[in-house]
N, C-alpha and C positions, 0 to 999 in steps of 0.2 A: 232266936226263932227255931221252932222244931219244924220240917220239913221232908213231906214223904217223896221219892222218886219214885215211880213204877215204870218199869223200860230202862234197861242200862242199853239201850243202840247208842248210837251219833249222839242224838238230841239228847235224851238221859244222863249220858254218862258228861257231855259238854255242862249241862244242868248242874249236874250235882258238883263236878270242879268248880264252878265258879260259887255256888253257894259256900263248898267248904274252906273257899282261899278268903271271903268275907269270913269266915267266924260263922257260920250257922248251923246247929247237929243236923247232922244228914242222916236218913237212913233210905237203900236202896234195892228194890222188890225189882227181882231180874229172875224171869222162867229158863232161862238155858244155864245149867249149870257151869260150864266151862267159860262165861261168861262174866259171871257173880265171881266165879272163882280170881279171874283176872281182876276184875274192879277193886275186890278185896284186896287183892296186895298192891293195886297200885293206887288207891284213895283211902285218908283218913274219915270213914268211915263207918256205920254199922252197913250190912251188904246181907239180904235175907233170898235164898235162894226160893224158891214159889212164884205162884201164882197172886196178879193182882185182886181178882176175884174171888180170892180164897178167903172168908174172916178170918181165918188163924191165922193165915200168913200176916192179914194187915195188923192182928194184935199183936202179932210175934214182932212186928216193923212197928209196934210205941205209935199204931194208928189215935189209940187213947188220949195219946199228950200232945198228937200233932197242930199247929197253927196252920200249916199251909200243906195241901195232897195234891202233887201233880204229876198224872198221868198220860205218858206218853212211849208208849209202846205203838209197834206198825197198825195196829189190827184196833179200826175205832170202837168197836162194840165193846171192847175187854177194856179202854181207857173208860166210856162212858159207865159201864156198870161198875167198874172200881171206885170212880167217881161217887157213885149215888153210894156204894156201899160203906164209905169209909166218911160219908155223910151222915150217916146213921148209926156209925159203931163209933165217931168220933165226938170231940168238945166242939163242934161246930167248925171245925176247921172248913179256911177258905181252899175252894177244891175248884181243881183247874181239868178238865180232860182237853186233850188234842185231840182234834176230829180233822181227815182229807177231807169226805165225801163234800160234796157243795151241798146236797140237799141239808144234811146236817150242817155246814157253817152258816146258809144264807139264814136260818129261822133263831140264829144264834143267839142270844143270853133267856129270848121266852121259851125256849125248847130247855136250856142248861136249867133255870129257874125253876122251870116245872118238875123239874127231874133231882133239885136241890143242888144241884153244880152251879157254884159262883161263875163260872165261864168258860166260854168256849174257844177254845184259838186254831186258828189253819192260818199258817203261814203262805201258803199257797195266792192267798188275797194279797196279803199284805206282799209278798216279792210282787210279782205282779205291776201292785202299783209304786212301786221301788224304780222297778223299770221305768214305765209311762216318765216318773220324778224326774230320769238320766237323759228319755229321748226327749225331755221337753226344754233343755238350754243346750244352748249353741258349743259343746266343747266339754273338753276330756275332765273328768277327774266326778265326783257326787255329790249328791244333794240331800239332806235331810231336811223335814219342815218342823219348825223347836216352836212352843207356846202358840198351840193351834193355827201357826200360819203366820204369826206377827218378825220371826225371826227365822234363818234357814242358818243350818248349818254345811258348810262347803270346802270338801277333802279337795284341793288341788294339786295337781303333780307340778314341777317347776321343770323351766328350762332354764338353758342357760342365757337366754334371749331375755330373760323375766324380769322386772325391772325390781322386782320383789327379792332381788337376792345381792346377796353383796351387803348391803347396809344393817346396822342394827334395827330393831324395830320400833324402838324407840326413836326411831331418824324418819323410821317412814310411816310413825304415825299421822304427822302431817298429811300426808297424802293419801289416806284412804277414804274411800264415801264413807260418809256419815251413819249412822250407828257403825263399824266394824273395828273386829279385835280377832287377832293372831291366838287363838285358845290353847293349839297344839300343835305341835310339828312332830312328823314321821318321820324318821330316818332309818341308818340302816340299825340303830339300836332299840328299835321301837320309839314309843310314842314317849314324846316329854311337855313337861309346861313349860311355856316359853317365859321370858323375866326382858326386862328394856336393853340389855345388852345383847342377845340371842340374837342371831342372824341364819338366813335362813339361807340355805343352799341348792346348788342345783341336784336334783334326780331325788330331792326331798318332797313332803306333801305336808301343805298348809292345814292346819283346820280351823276355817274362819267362819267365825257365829257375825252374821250380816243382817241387814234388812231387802227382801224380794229383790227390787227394785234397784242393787248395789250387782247383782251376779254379774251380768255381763260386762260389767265393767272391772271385775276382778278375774274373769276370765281371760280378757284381753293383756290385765297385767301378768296373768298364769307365763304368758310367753309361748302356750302352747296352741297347735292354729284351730281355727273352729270355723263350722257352717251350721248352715239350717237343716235337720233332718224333715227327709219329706217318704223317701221311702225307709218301709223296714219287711228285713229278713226273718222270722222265727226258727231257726233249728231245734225242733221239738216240737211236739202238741198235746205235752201234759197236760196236766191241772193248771200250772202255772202259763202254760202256753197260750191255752184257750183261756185264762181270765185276762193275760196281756191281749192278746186279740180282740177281744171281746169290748175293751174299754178303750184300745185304739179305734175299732170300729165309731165306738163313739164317738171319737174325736174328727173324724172324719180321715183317718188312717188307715188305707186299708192296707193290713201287709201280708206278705206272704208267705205261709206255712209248710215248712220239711217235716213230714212226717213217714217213719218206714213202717210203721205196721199198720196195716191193711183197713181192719178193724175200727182203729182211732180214727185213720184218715177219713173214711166213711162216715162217720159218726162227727165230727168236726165240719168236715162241708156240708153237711145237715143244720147244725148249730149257728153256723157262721155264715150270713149268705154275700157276704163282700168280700172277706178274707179270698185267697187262692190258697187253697190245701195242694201241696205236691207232692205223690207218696215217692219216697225215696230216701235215699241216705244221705242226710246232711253232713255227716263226714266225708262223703266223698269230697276231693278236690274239683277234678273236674264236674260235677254240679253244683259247688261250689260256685264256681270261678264263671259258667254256665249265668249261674240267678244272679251275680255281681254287675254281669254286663251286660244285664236286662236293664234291672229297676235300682235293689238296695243302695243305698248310701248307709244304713244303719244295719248293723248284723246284732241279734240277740240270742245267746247259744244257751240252751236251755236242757241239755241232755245230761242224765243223772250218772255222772262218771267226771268227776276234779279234773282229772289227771286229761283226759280226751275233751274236754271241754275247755279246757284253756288253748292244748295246741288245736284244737277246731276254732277258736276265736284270733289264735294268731297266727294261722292261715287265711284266716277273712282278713285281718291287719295285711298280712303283705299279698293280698289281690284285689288290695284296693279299698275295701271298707274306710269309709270316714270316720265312723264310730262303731264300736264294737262292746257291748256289754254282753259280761261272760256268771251263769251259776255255776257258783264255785263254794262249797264248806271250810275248805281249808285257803284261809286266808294267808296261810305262812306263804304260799303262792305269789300273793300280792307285789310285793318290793320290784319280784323279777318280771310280773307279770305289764305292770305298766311301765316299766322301764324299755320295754317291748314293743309298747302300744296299746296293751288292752287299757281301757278307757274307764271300767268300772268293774267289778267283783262283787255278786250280790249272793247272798247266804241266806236260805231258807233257814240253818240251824240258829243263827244268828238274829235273825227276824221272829225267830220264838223265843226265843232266851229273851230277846228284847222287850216282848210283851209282857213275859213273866214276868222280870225282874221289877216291874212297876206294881205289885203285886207283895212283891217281897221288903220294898221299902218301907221303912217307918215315918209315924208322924205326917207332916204335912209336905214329904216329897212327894209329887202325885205322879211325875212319871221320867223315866227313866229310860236314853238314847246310849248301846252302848256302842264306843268305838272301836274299831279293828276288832280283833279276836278277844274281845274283854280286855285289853289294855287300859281302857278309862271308860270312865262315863259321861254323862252331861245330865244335870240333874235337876229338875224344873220344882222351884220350893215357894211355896205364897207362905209369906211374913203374916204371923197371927196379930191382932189387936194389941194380946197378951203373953209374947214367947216366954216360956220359962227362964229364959235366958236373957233379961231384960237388957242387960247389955247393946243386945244387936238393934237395940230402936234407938238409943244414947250414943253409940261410938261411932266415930269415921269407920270407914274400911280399913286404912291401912294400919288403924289400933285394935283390931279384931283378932289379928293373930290368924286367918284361914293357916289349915296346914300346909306344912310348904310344896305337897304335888298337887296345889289346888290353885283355882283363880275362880273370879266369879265372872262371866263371860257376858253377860247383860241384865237389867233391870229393867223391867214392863211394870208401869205405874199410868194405871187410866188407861188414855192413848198413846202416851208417851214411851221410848224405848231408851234408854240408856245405856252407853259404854261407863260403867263406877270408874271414877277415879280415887286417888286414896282418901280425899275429904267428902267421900258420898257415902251419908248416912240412911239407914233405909227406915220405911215407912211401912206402916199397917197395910195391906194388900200388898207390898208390891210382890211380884213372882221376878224369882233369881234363878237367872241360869248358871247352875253350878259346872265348871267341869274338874273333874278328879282323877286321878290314878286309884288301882285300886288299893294300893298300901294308905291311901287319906281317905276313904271310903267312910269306915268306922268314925273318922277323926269328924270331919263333917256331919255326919248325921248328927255327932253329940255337941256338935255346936250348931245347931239349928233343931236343935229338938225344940 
């Protein structure tokens, strides 16, 4: 697949790494010269120094041959009309802009549609409801929801209390509720697939693809301690701040809001009329420690700075916070960061890449969950009537050959959910949940084309 970048910042240039370590031709539309310059020696691929709005620039960047245009630069009016333009000077390629503003994401795909943009994406919604995901089960570690709801995916941290550790997994498959399966485990070397001998260790994190209904009973065996969140803290009142308030309000949550500039806060206790907006510095300690022994039991540190926002989330950890979820881009943070106590790491850049990348798949993957910093994915596949590969309706699983950084994590048939075992043959409909590294990425797709 040919695909365009415009924007090498954060999101951009994170974008086009993970395209070019699958195999896809990159080329990338970056306006700051010294910018382009850098990308250029440190990514294999083409790097066009210009404007996205520019036609030359975009034929000079193989706009022509492109499959897939995605625009994400700061500034949404320059993604949007790159968009439309490289709609009309291209083969129809599927075209992606990034939009903050709310008024442009809430009217999203009839506004993109009308404008010939396949779609629109603000990750700002989507963290947001990331969060709500973290403050809605009793206890540390995150939650994904896989095959619209039917299967969740669940990053746990272990202790040494855990009754999950020590034993191979094949020992303690007995013992887990029904649908669930050990997909992945974190360690300090990164993520790996687990195999029936693997054993899981402590200050490690599980990734287990479950049904709803199994969480809190594998939180309990996490070993680590949990309660009910009732209050929550905001430190921020972004975009992402005000759509978390806005839906905890929903929820009948009402939390309450650090915000230091004047302006926002104003305009926030306008918007929000149950929230408490409190203008002020969320990094302070002492208001910190102040809101803790008020109300919070849940702290959500939402300030656009990695590095202060971790240690402002483990400040809340040692004054007491129950739970603490921290935005954070650089997950390489992570290891130390819940080793710590922070309870969850949520990534706007990550949360985009993850919509994209469902976009970039072939064939009948329809969508695509990535884990950690692109270390693997999870990859939700519906078995055709007639796969090319007629094998895959004929053979057990464990005669399939998956590559070897791969497992197939559950099967949804009907109503029915599945953990495969190695004599489980699949059927017409059913949707597989792949998980993969990304060196079996390729290997996958071509056995499920």
């Amino acid at each position: 697949m040919y695909v365009i970048v415009v924007g090498a910042g954060e999101v951009g240039r994170y974008l086009a790494t993970i395209l070019v370590d699958e195999g896809h031709d990159v080329a990338v539309i970056e306006a700051k010269e010294a910018v382009a310059r850098d990308l250029e020696s440190a990514l294999d691929c083409l790097v066009v120094h210009g404007s996205g709005v520019n036609p030359d620039i975009l034929n000079l960047a193989g706009v022509g041959k492109a499959d897939l245009f995605i625009a994400v630069t700061q500034v949404d009016e320059v993604n949007l009309v790159s968009a439309m333009i490289a709609g009309r000077l291209g083969q129809k390629p599927m075209t992606i802009a990034r939009v903050r503003e709310l008024e442009h994401y809430q009217v999203g795909n009839m506004q993109g549609a009308d404008m010939g943009i396949s779609l629109l994406v603000g990750p700002e919604y989507s963290v947001a409801m990331q969060v709500v995901g973290q403050l809605s089960f009793e206890g540390a570690g995150e939650i994904r929801t896989l095959a619209e709801g039917r299967l969740v995916l669940l990053e746990l941290p272990l202790s040494e209390d855990s009754p999950l550790c020590h034993e191979t997994l094949a020992e303690l498959s007995s013992t887990f509720p029904d649908p669930s399966l050990v997909a992945g485990i974190v360690g300090a070397d990164g993520l790996r697939i687990p195999r029936g001998d693997d054993v899981l260790a402590p200050d490690e994190r599980a990734e287990i693809i479950t049904s709803p209904e199994n969480i809190d009973e594998f939180i309990i065996l996490s070993g680590k301690p949990w309660h009910h969140v009732r209050h929550v803290l905001i430190i921020g009142g972004g975009s992402i701040g005000y759509r978390l308030a806005r839906e905890l309000e929903s929820q009948r949550l009402y939390p309450t809001i650090i915000e230091m500039n004047n302006t926002r806060a104003e305009w926030l206790s306008r918007k929000l009329g149950k929230s408490i907006v409190l203008l002020g510095d969320g990094t302070d300690p002492q208001l910190l420690k102040e809101q803790l022994e008020e109300v919070s039991d849940a702290v959500v540190v939402l300030i656009d700075d990695d590095e202060k926002a971790v240690l402002v989330g483990l400040m809340a950890k040692h004054l007491g916070a129950k739970k603490v979820v921290v935005r954070s881009d650089k997950l390489e943070y992570a290891p130390i960061a819940h080793k710590m106590g922070i309870d969850a790491l949520i990534s706007p850049r990550r949360a985009l890449a993850n919509h994209i990348l469902g976009y970039v798949r072939r064939g009948r993957i329809s969508t695509a969950h990535m884990l950690g910093d692109h270390e693997g994915e999870v990859l939700e596949y519906e078995v055709p009537s007639d796969p090319k590969n007629a094998d895959l309706l004929s053979t057990p699983l464990k005669a399939l050959e998956f590559p070897r950084d791969s497992l197939v994590g559950g099967v949804i048939r009907g109503e029915r959910v599945f953990i495969p075992d190695g004599d489980f043959i699949f059927r017409p409909g059913d949707t597989l949940l792949v998980v993969a590294l990304p060196s079996a990425l390729v290997a996958v797709e071509n056995l499920l084309r």
